[in-house]
C-alpha positions as a printed Julia matrix, in Angstrom:
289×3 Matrix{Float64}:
   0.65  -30.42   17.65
   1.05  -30.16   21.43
   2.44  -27.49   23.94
   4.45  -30.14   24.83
   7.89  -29.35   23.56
   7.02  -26.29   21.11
  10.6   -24.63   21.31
  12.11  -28.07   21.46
  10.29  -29.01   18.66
  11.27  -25.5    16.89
  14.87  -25.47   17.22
  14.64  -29.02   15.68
  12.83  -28.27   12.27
  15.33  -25.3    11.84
  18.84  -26.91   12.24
  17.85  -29.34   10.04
  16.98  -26.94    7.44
  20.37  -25.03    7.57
  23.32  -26.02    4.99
  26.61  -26.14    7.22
  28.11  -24.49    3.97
  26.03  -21.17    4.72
  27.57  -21.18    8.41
  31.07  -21.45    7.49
  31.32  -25.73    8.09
  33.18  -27.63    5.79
  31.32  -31.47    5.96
  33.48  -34.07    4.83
  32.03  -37.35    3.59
  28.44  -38.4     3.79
  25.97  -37.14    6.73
  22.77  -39.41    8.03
  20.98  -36.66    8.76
  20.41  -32.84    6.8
  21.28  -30.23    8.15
  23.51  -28.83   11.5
  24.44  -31.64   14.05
  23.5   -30.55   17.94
  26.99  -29.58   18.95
  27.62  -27.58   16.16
  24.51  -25.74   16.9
  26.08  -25.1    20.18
  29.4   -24.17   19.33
  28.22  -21.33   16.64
  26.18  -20.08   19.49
  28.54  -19.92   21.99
  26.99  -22.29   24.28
  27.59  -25.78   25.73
  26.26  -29.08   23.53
  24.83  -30.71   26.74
  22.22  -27.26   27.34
  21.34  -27.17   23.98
  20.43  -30.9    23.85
  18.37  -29.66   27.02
  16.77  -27.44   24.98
  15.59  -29.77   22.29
  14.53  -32.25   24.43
  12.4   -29.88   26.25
  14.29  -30.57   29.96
  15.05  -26.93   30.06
  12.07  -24.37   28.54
  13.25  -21.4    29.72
  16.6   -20.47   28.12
  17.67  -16.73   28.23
  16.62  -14.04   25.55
  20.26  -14.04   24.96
  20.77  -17.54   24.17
  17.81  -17.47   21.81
  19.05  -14.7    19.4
  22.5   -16.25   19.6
  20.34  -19.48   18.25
  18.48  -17.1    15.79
  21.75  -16.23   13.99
  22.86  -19.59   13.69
  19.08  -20.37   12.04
  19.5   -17.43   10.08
  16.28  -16.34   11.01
  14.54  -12.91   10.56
  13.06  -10.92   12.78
   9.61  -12.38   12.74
  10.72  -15.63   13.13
  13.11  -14.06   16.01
  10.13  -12.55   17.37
   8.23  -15.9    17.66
  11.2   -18.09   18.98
  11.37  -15.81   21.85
   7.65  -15.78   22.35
   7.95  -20.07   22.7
  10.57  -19.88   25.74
   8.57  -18.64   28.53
   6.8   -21.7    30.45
   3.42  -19.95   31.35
  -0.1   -21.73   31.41
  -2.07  -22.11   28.13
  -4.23  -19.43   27.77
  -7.63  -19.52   28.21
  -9.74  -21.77   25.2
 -11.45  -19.48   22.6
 -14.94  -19.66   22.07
 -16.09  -21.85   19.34
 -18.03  -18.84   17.39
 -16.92  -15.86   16.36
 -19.23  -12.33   15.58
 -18.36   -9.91   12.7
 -18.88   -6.17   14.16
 -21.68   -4.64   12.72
 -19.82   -1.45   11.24
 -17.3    -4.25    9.56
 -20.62   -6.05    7.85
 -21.92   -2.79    6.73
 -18.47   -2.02    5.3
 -18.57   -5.14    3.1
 -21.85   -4.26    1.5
 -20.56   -0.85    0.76
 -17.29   -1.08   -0.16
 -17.24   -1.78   -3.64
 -14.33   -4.17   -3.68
 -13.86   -7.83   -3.32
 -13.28   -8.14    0.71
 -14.35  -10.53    2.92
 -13.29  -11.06    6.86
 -11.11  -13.53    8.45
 -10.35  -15.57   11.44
  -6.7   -16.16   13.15
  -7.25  -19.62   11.89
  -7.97  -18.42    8.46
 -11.86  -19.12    8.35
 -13.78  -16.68    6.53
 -16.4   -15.67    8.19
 -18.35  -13.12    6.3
 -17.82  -12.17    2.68
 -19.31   -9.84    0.16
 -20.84  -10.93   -3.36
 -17.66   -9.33   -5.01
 -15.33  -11.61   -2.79
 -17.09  -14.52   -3.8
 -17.71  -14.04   -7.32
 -13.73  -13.54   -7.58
 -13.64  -17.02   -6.01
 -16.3   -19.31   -4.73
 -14.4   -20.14   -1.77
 -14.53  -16.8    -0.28
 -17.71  -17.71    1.61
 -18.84  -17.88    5.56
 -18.13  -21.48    6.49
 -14.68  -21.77    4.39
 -11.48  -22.08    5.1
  -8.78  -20.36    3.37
  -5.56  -22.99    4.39
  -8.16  -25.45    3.51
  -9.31  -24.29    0.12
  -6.01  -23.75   -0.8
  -4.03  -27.44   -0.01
  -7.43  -29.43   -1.06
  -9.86  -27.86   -3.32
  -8.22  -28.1    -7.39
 -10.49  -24.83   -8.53
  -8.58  -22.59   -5.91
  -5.12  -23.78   -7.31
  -5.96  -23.02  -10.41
  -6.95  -19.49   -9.34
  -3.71  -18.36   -8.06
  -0.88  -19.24  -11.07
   2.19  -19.2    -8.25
   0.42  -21.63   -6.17
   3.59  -23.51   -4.93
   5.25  -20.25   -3.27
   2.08  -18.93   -2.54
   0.94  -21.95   -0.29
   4.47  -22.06    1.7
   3.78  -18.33    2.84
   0.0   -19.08    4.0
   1.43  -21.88    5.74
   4.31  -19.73    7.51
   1.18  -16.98    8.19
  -0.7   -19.18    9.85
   1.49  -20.74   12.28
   2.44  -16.86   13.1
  -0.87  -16.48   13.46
  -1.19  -19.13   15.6
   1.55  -18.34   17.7
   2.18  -19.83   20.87
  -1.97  -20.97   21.53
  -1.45  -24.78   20.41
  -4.61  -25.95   22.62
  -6.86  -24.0    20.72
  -9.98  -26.47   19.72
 -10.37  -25.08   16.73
  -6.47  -24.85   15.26
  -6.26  -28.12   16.6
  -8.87  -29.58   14.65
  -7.53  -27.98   11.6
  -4.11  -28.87   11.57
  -5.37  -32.5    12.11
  -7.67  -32.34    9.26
  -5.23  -31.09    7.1
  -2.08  -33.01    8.04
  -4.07  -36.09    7.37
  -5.8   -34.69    4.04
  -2.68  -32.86    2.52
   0.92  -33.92    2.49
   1.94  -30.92    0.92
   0.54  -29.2     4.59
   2.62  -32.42    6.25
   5.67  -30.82    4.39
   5.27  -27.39    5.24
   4.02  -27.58    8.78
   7.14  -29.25    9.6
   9.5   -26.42    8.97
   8.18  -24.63   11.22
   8.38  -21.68    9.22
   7.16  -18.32   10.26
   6.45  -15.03    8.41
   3.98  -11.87    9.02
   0.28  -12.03    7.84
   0.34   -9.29    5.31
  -0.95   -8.08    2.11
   0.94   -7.83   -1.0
   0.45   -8.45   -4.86
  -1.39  -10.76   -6.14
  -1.73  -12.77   -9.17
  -4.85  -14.31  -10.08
  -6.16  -16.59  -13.22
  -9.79  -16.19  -12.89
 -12.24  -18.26  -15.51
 -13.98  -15.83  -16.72
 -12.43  -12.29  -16.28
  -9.01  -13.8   -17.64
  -5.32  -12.3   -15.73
  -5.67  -10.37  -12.88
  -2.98   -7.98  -11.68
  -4.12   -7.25   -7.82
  -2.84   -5.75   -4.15
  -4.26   -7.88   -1.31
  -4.82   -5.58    1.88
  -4.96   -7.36    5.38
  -6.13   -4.95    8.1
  -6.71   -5.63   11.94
  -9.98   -5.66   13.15
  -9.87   -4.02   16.72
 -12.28   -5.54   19.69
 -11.84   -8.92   17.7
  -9.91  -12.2    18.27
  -7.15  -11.87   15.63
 -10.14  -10.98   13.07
  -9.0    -8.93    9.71
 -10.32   -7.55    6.63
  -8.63   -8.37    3.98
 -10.07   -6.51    0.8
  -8.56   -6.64   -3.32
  -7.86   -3.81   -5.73
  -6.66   -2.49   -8.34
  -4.13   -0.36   -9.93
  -6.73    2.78  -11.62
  -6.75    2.66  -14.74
  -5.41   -0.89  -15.44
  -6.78   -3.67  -17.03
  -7.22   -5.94  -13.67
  -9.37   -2.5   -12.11
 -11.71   -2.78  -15.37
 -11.89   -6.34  -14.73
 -12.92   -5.6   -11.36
 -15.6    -3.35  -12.48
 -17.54   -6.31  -14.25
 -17.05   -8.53  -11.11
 -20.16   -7.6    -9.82
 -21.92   -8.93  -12.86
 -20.8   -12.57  -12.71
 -23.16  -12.73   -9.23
 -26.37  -14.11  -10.42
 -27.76  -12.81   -7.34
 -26.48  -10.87   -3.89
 -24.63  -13.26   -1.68
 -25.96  -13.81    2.04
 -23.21  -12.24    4.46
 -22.86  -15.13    7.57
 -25.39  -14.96   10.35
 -24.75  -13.13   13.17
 -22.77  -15.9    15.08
 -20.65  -17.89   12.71
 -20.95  -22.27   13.3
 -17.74  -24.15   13.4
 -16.78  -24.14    9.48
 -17.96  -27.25    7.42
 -15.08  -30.11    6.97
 -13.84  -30.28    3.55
 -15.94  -32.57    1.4
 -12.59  -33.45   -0.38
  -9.24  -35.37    0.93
């Protein structure tokens, strides 16, 4: 993962994912290789074979905003994807490395002990970083020094948690490379995506499709051991003054049988959780893969 050839790299992982059957091709006989060939990338775009091989071999980085949407449509891809091929063409500097610790505002920390609900905070690169006793008796995992991507790919308990674990996995993956964006020198993402590329070839998989959607909330589905079916919404909310931080906080339907459930949460904490220190250490390597 290198700032290398990031758009070259981009376009790649997409026309191969495209069926020439959803652009109108008819193939004939067998193909080496899935997906769109180079020049007919070009010609549904409108534009020659010889730039857009420039394109993928990173010799030209700078196509126009034009060009790219023309290459969006051919990818079919949405507008968040749109949104962060466009944000890969310009060839500016790196920005500037990002401190290895991160703080929690205060009035975010106080929230958590207040709240009432299972919510815990978040880094752009998916480490929690402070959690409330709720959060982590809903899953263990939701604790300062964790790592969501990781927990999920590597750790068999969290799996279990979440019944849809297959689709749900493929959109954390796409969320975190959106996250991520165009800041591929960052120590910290860098160390991750290592860690988990070597540990996880379901991550291998995923990371290489270069797929990108928005980090949002939504319903949720959980299996938990001892409160049985859950039925939740997931809230993700920006954290302002912060590097990419959010709160991301569970709930429940009133009334229902998952907001009950939630009720007794608190009980299954033998005792209150410690919220993370004040500055939060590089997060622990998995002790599994």
């Amino acid at each position: 993962m290198t700032r290398s050839n990031v758009l070259g790299d981009y376009l790649r992982a997409r026309r191969h994912l495209v069926d020439p059957a959803d652009v109108g091709l008819h193939v004939a006989g067998v193909r080496r290789t899935p997906g769109l060939r180079r020049e007919e990338v070009a010609t549904l775009a409108g534009i020659s074979a010889d730039y857009y091989l420039r394109l993928e071999q990173g010799r030209d980085r700078n196509p126009s905003p034009q060009v790219l949407r023309a290459l969006a449509r051919v990818f079919g891809l949405d507008e968040t994807a749109t949104q962060y091929l466009l944000s890969l063409s310009a060839d500016r500097p790196a920005p500037a490395r990002r401190p290895r610790r991160e703080v929690v505002p205060a009035g975010i920390r106080q929230l958590l002990e207040v709240i009432g609900l299972p919510a815990f905070v978040e880094s752009r690169s998916f480490d929690v970083l402070a959690a409330n006793r709720l959060a982590t008796a809903l899953s263990p995992r939701l604790r300062p020094g964790e790592n969501r991507l990781r927990s999920m790919l590597l750790d068999a308990d969290e799996q279990a948690l979440h019944p849809g674990w297959e689709t749900i996995i493929g959109g954390m993956v796409a969320a975190f490379r959106a996250s991520v964006g165009t800041d591929v020198d960052d120590p910290r993402i860098v160390q991750l995506v290592g860690e988990l590329s070597l540990a996880s070839e379901r991550f291998r998989q995923l990371w290489a499709r270069h797929d990108v959607k928005p980090l949002a909330g939504g319903q949720v589905r959980m299996d938990h051991p001892e409160l049985g079916p859950l039925e939740l919404r997931l809230e993700k909310l920006p954290i302002s003054d912060t590097d990419g931080q959010l709160l991301v906080v569970y709930h429940a339907e009133p009334g229902s049988d998952s907001a009950r459930s939630l009720a007794l949460l608190g009980s299954l904490a033998d005792e209150p959780q410690q919220l993370q220190p004040q500055e939060t250490q590089q997060p622990r390597a998995s002790a599994r893969g």
